[in-house]
C-alpha positions in Angstrom: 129.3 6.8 34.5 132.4 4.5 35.7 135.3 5.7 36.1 138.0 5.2 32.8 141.4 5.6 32.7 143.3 6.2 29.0 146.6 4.6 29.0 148.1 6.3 26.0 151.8 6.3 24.7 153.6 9.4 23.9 152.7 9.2 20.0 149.3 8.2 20.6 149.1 11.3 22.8 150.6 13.3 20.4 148.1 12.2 17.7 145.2 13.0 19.9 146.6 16.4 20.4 146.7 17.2 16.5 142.6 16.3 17.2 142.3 18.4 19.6 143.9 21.2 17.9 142.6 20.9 14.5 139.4 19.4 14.8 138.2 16.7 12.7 140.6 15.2 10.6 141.9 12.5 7.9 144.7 10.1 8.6 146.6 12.1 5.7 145.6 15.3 6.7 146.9 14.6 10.4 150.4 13.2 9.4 150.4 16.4 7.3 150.1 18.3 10.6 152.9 16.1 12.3 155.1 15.8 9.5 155.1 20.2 9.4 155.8 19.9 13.3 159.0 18.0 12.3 157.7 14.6 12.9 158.3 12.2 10.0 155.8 9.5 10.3 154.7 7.2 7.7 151.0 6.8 7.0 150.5 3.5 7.9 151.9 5.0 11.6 149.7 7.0 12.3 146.6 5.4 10.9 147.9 2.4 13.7 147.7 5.3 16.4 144.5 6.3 15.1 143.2 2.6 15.0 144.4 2.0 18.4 143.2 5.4 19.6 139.8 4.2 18.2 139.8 0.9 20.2 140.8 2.5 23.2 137.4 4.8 22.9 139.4 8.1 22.8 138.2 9.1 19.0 135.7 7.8 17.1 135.8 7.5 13.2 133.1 8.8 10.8 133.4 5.5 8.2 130.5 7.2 5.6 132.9 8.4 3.3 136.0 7.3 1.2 138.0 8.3 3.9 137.8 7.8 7.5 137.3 11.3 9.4 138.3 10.7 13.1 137.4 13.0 16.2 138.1 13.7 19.6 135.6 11.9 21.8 137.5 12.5 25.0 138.1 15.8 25.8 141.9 17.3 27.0 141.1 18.1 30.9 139.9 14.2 31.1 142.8 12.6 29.7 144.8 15.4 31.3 143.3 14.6 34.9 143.8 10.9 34.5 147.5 11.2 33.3 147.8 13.2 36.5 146.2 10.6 38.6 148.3 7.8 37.4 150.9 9.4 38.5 149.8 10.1 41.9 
């Protein structure tokens, strides 16, 4: 398998940690998480993180329903280890 790095911003991070967290989730279910953590995002925000998160192959989105359900499909020690590497 090659070798990926995920060069994510802050928010986009912070989005893929309410995934992490909470499991599978909703674009309005997920700013509901945020917005109790005392983050006031609009919708349209985060479904742009989520988009981009999506393109970046960090979560994939279940597209059967009326609303898109997105996941983790990158799991915290990865991104966690290649944050760390970057650094290095």
């Amino acid at each position: 398998m090659a070798k990926r790095d995920y060069m994510l911003g802050d928010a986009e991070l912070e989005v893929l940690k309410v995934l992490w967290d909470h499991g599978p989730l909703t674009v309005r279910e997920a700013m509901g998480i945020l917005q109790s953590a005392g983050r006031e995002l609009a919708y349209t925000t985060v479904l742009t993180m989520m988009t981009r998160l999506e393109a970046k192959g960090v979560v994939t989105a279940n597209k059967s329903g009326p609303a898109y359900v997105y996941r983790p499909k990158v799991s915290r020690e990865r991104v966690t280890r290649d944050r760390l590497q970057g650094l290095i």
